[in-house]
N, C-alpha and C positions, 0 to 999 in steps of 0.2 A: 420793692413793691410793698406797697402798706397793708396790714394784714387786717380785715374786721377783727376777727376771733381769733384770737391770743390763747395760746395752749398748744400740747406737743398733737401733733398734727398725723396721719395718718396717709400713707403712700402702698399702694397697686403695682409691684415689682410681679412682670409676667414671664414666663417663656416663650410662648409662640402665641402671636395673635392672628392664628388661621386655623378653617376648618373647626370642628368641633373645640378645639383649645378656644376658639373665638369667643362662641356662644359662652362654654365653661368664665371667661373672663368678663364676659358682657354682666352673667350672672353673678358673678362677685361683686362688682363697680356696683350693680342694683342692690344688691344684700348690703355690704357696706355703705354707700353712701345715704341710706335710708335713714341709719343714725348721725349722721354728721351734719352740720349746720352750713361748713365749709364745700366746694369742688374738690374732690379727692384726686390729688395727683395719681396718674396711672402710665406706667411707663414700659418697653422692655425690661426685664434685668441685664440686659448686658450694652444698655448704652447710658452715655452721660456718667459714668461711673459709677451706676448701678451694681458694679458686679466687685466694687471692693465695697460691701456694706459698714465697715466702720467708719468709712466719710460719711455716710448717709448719719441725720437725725430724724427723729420721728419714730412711730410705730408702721411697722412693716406686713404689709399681707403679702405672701410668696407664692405664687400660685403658677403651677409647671408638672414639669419631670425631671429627671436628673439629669438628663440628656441635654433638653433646652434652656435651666435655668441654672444661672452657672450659684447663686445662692443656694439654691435645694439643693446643688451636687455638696456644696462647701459643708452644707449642716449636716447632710447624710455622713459625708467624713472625718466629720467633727463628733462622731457618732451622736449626736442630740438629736436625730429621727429618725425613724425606720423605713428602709428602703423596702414601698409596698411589692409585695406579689402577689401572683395570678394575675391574670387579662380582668381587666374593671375594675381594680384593686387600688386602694390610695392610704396615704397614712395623711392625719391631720392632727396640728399639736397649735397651742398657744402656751409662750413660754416668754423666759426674758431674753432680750437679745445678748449674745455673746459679746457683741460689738459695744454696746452701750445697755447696762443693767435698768436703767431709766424706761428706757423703750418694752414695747411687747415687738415679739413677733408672732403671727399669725399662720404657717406652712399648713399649703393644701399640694402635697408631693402624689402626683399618680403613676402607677405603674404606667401608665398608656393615656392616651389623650382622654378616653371612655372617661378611662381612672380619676384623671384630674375632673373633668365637668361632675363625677357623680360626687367627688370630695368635698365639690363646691356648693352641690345641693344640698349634702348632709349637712354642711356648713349652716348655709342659709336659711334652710326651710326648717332645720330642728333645734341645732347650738346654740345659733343666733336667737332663736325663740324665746325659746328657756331660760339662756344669761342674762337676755338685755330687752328685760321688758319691766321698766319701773314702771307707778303709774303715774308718776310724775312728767308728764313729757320732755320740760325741760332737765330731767336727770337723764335722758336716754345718749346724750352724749357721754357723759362719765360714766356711766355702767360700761359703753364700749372700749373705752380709754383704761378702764379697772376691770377687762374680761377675766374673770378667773383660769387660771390655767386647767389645760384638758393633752388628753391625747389618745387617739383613736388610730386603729389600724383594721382597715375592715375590707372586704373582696366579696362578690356573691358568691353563693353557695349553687346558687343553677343556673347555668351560665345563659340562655336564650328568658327572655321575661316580656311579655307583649301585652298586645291587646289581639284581638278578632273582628274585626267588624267587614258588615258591604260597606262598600266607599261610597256611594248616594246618602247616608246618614252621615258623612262626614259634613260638617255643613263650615269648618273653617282651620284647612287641614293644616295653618301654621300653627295657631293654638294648640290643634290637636295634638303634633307632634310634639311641641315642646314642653307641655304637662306630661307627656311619656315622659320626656327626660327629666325633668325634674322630677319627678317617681323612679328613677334612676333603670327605665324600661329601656329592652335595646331590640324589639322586635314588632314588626306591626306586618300583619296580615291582612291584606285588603282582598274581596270577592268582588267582584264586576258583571253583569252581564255582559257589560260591553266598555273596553279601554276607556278610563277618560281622557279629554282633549289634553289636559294638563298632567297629564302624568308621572313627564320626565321633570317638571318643579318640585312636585310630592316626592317623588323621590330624591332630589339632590337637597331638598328642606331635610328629610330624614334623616340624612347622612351627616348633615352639616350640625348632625344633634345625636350623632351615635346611634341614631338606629336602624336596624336593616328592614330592608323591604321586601315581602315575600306577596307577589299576587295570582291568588286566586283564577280559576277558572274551571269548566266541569268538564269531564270525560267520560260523558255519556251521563251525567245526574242530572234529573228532571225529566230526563226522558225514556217513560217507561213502556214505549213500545219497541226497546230496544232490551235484548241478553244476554246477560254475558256470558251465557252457556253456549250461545250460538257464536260459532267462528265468524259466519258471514257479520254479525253484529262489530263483535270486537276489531275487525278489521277496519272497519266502516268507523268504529272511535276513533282507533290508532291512527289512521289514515287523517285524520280532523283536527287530534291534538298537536301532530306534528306541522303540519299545515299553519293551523292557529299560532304555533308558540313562535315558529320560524317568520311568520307577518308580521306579527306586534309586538310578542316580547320580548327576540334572539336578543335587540337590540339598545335595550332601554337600560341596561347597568343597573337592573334588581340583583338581589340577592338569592335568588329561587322562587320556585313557583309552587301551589300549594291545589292542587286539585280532590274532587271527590266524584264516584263513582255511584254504581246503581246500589247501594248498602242504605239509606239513610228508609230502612222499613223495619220491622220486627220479624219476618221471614229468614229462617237459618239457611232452610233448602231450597232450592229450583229445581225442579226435576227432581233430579237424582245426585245434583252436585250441591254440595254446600255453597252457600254464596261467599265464603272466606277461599277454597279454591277456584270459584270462576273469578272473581278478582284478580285473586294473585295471579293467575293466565292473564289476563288485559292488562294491567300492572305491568308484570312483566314483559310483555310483548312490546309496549309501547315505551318504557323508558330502557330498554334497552337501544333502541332504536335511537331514540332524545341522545342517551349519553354516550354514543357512538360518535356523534357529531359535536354536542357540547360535555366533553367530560369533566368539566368543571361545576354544572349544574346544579343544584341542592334541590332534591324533589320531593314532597312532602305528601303523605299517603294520606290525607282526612278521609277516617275511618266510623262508620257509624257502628259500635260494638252491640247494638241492639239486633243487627243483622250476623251475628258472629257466632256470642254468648259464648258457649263451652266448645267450639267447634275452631278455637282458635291458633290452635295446632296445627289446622289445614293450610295457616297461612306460612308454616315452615315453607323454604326454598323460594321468600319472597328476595327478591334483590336486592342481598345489601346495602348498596349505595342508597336506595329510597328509604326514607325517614315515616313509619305510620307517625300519624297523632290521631289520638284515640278520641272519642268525641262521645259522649253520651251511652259511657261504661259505669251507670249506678248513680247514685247518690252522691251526696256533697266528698269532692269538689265537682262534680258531675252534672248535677241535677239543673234543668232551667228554671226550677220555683224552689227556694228554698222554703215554705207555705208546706210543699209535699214531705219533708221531714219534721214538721212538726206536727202536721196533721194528718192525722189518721185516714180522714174524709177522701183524700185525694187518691186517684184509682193510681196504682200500679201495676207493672206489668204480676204478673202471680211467680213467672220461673225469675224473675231478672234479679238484681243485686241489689234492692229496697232498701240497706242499710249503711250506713259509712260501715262499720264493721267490715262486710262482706263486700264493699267497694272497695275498701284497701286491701282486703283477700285477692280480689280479680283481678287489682294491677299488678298487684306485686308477679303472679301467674302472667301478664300478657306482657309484663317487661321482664323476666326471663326468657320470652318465646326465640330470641336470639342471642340465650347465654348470657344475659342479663348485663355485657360492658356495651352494646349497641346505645345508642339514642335511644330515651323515652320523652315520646311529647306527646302533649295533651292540649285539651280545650274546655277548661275548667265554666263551669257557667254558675250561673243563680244572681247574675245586676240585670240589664238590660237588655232587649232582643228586639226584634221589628214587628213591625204592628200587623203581623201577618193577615190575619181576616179583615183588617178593616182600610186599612191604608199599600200595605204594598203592591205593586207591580213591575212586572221584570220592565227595563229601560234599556236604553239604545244609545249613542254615545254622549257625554255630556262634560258638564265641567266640576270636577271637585272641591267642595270644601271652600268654595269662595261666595256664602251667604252673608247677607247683611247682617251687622251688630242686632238692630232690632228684631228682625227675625229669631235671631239665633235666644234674643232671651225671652221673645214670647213662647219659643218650642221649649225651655229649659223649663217658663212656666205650666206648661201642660204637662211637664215631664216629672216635675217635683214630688207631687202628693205618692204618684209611683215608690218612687228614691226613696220618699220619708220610710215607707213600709219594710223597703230593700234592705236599708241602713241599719234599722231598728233587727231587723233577723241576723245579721252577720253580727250584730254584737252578741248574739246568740249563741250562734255557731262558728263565730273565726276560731275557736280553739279546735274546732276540728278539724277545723282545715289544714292547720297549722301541724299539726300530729300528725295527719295523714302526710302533708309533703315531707314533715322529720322522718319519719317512716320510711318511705322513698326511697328518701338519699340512705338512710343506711344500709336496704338491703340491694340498691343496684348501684351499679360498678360504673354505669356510664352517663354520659352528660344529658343532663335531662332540658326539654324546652317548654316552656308553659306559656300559651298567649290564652286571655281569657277574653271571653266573649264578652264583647262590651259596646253595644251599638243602638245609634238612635239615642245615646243616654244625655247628648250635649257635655260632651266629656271636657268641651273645648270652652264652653261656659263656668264649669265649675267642676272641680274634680270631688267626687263624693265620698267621703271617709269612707263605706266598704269597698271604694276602688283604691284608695291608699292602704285599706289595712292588707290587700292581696298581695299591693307589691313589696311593699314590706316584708312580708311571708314569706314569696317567692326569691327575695333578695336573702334571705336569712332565716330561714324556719328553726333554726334552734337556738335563737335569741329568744329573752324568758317572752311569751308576749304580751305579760302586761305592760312590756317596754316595746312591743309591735305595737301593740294599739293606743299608747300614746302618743308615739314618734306619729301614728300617720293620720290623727287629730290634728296634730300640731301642724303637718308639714302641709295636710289638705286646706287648712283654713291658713297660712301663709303664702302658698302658692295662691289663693282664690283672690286673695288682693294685689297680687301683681300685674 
């Protein structure tokens, strides 16, 4: 076969081309062949005699697990790379091939399929950045072919990392999903008034991208002629959510379901009960009931801590199995305007937690409240939210995230001037945010989840540097960050041209 382009040539050796390892390889062929002039072969490694690498010539990308790629297994015990650990976990090296000193090889080795696609991201969205960007266009093939060697071995630090959004603001939920993953996110929480038509694709698109799907639904919130101090009340939830969950959602292969109750006020008491104990009475009542029948279930408590405050002790003897996520407990990473910690101007509550300071005081207190090795999850805000007074309205069954290209970037256009403001504050404040989650993790023992609120923002249009610099955070808070908030410059404005 006659070749145009003469020179050592570069070949795609995989382990598994399914499910999330799919995408993971789809994303490397696009990273790599971006620089190349040539069709880069891309093959199994263990077929055509891919798996004895010393007949092979060329520079080699290896991309797998030890398990499916008989290459990564041979260089793991050749000891030349480190076998990643933890779940999401990958080691990534560029080195000279053992086989032939002529060649590179390229190894994106993951603990887990996660592992591999997030190795591949780092790869592409940040490595590739940085090494192989002459400004010469036509040098960008031998910058690729002369990558300087590297070697990384890296794992999150908290293992749940999302977003929050209502699913009606999805407006094109493949995108959506897969700039998760390329931000190396593995959780999205979706709120509904009412299931979409399409829901079982949203979720098998998530999964085929490593990320779980946790949706939304209310248990008695919004509706406030309803008590939770009155038994006839909570009965009349209980009786609704189990109803509702066993119609639409027993069945759809989500990940867990994420409800909120009557808390989303500034009211501590009802009567004479705190509203943190008539909760935990409906709370209780009702996923006991749920995980009587599905005890496999993951159920997630969204909690509005404005209705709590210091009375959050009352929620001792809530049931283990259920996960709170704490939602609007203080200041950054708390706050929905980050405007209100810079300015003075903006009203605060007078008792509540007005300062990061005293925000990382209150968590570290409500992630104790179960001996602090439980779950701690949150719902971090200050990007994006819904146009509450002027555009929303609750909806009725519909279809997700399947709007037109035009559409989608006339809404990104109205959305911008927003973003410019947003962007400009987090370079502000991402070092606090950053402190506070370091913080976190040193003083609690158990696996924390962070989906941040992010909706309406056309996430799927363009990902915005303070939503890269959060994952980055969230993936690694004790990386210096002035190496956070490069890596998620670099990796926001490479992901926005794919």
């Amino acid at each position: 076969m006659k070749k145009r382009y003469e020179g050592t040539r570069w070949s795609l050796l995989y382990g598994s081309y399914e499910d999330v390892e799919k995408f993971a390889v789809e994303e490397a062929q696009r990273y790599f062949q971006s620089y190349l002039p040539y069709v880069m072969r891309v093959e199994g490694a263990d077929r055509n005699g891919a798996s004895a690498p010393e007949k092979l010539d060329g520079h080699l990308i290896v991309v797998g697990t030890k398990q499916n790629n008989p290459i990564a297994a041979q260089l793991i015990k050749k000891g030349l790379i480190e076998q990643p650990k933890g779940s999401d976990g990958y080691t990534l090296k560029c080195m000279e091939s053992p086989w032939n000193p002529v060649s590179r090889i390229v190894a994106v080795v993951g603990a887990d399929a996660a592992g591999v696609l997030y190795g591949v991201e780092r790869i592409g969205l940040t490595i590739l950045q940085n090494f192989v960007a002459p400004p010469n266009p036509a040098k960008v093939r031998e910058h690729l072919d002369y990558l300087p060697f590297f070697s990384v071995s890296e794992r999150p630090k908290i293992a749940n990392r999302g977003i929050w959004t209502w699913g009606y603001v999805i407006y094109d939920y493949r995108r959506f999903i897969d700039n998760m993953a390329r931000l190396r996110m593995n959780m999205l929480t979706i709120w509904n008034d009412e299931l979409p038509v399409n829901i079982r694709d949203v979720v098998a698109h998530a999964h085929s991208r490593g990320v779980k799907v946790i949706l939304g639904f209310e248990w008695g919130w919004g509706k406030d002629e309803l008590d939770l101090n009155n038994r006839v009340d909570r009965d009349r939830i209980r009786c609704e959510v189990i109803r509702k969950y066993e119609r639409n959602y027993a069945r759809l292969g989500i990940d867990g379901i994420y409800f909120q109750t009557l808390t989303e006020h500034s009211d501590k008491v009802k009567g004479s009960v705190s509203v943190a104990s008539a909760a935990k009475e409906l709370v209780n009542e009702t996923a006991v009931e749920l995980l009587s029948k599905y005890p496999r279930l993951l159920i997630q408590f969204g909690l509005h801590a404005t209705s709590i405050g210091d009375r959050y002790a009352d929620l001792s003897g809530l049931d283990p199995r259920v996960t709170i996520v704490w939602e609007d407990a203080g200041d950054i990473p708390f706050t929905y305007n980050l405007a209100c910690t810079k300015n003075a101007s903006y009203k605060k509550p007078e008792t509540w937690v007005d300062t990061p300071k005293k925000t990382l005081e209150y968590s570290k207190k409500i992630a104790a409240l179960r001996g602090g090795k439980d779950e701690f999850a949150i719902v971090p805000k200050g990007w994006t939210c819904l146009e509450w007074d002027s555009e929303f309205e609750n909806h009725e069954s519909f279809i997700l995230g399947e709007r037109g290209a035009w559409a989608i970037r006339q809404r990104l256009d109205v959305k911008r001037r927003y973003w410019d403001k947003v962007n400009v504050l987090w370079l502000t404040y991402y070092k606090t945010a950053i402190a506070y989650y370091r913080e976190m993790l040193k003083c609690h023992q158990g696996k924390m989840t962070v989906c941040a609120l992010v909706e309406d923002g056309l996430f799927e249009a363009e990902i915005q540097p303070s939503v890269a610099i959060f994952a980055g955070t969230v993936w690694d808070p004790v990386r210096p960050e002035e190496e956070t908030l490069q890596d998620a410059y670099t990796a926001a404005t490479a992901a926005n041209r794919i």
